[in-house]
C-alpha positions in Angstrom: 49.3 193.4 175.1 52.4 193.4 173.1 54.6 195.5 175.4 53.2 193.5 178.5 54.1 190.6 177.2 57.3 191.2 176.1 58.5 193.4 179.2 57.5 190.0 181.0 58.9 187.7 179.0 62.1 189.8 178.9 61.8 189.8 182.8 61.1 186.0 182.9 63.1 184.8 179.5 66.4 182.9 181.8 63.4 180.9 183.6 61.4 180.3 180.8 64.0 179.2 178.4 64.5 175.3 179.5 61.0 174.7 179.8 60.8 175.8 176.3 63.4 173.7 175.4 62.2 170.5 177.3 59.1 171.1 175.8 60.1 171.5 172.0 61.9 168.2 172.6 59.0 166.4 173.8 56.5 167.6 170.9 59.2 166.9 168.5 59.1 163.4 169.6 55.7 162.4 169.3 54.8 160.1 166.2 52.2 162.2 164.4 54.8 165.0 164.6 57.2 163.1 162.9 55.1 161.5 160.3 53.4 165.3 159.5 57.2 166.8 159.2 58.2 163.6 156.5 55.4 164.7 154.7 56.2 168.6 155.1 59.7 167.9 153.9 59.2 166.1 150.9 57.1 168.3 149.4 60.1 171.3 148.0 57.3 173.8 147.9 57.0 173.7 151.4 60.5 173.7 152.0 61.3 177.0 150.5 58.4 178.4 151.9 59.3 177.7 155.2 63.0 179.0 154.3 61.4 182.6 153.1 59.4 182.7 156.2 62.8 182.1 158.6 63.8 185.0 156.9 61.0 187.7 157.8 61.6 189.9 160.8 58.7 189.0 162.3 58.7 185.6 160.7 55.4 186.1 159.3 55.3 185.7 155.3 51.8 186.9 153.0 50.2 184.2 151.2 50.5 186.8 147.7 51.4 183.2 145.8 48.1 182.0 146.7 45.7 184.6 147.2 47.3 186.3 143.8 45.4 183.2 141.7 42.8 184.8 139.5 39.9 182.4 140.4 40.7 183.3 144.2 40.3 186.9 143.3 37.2 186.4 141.8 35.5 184.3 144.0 36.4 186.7 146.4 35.1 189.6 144.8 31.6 187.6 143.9 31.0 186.6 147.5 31.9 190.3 149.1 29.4 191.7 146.7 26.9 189.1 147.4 27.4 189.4 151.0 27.3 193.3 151.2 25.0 194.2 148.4 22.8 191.1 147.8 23.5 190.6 144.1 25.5 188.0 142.0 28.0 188.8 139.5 25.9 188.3 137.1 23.4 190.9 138.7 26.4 193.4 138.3 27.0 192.5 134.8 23.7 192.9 133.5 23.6 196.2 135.2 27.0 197.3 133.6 25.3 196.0 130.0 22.4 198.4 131.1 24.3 201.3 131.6 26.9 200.6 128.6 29.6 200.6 131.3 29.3 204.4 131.9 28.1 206.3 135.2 25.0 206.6 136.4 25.5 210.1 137.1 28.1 212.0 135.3 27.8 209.2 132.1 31.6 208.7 131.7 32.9 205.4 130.7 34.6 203.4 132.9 35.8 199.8 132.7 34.8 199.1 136.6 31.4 201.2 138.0 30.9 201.0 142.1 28.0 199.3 143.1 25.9 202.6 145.0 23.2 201.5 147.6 20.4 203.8 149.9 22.3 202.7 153.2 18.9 202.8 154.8 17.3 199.9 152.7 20.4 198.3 151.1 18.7 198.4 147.9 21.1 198.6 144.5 20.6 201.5 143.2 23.0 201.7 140.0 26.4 201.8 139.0 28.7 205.2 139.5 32.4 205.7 139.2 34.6 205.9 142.0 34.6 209.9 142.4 30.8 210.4 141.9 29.6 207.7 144.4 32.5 208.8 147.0 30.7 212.5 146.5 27.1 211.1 147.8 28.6 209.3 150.3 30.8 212.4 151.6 26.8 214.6 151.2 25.5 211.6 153.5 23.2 210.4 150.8 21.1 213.5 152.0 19.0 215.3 149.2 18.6 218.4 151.5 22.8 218.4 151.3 22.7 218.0 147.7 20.2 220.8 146.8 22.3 223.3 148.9 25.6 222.5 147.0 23.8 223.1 143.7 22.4 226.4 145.0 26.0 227.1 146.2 27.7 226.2 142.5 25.1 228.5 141.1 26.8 231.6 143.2 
């Protein structure tokens, strides 16, 4: 879409320009406009927001400075594990306790475990670190796959 539009719009930009224009000048003229750009402006946060995002290339800023808030993070983090595993925080805590923060597989310590799941069921499983559950997902949680690359280290 992006190139069509803007091979058009290059095309069509000397014809398109004062309706643009007429139209900005109407919208900025309507009451509620008004009234919601007061507010906007006396509010400095806003104002040097809007500053940073002239700025941008693409004028597009992040919201880092809000999404960066620690409770944010976290509620974020409880409701993506809720959603994709079925299990609270709290469930994921208890099963850190239960393991005493280590592995379920090679038993190192880590200070955050991955949550590992049968993909069939979506039943929790345990708690693995990053390299060990990236290993069963790479052998397709298959225990056929897993038998043969024991036999193979055993060469």
């Amino acid at each position: 879409m992006g190139k069509y539009y803007s091979d058009w719009y290059e095309r069509n930009r000397e014809r398109l320009l004062p309706i643009r224009k007429k139209y900005n000048k109407c919208y900025s003229a309507r009451p509620e406009v008004i009234k919601k750009a007061k507010i906007k402006n006396a509010m400095p946060e806003k104002k040097e927001y809007r500053k940073e995002y002239k700025k941008t290339k693409s004028g597009k800023l992040s919201n880092k400075k809000y999404s960066s808030k620690p409770e944010v993070i976290l509620r974020r983090k409880e409701l993506r594990i809720i959603n994709r595993y079925g299990i609270t925080q709290e469930d994921y805590n208890n099963l850190y306790k239960n393991q005493e923060g280590r592995c379920a597989i090679c038993n190192n310590y880590f200070e955050k475990l991955d949550i590992d799941h049968c993909h069939r069921t979506n039943k929790v499983r345990g708690l693995l670190c990053g390299a060990c559950n990236r290993a069963l997902g790479l052998m397709k949680d298959n225990v056929e796959f897993l038998n043969k690359a024991i036999k193979y280290l055993l060469k």
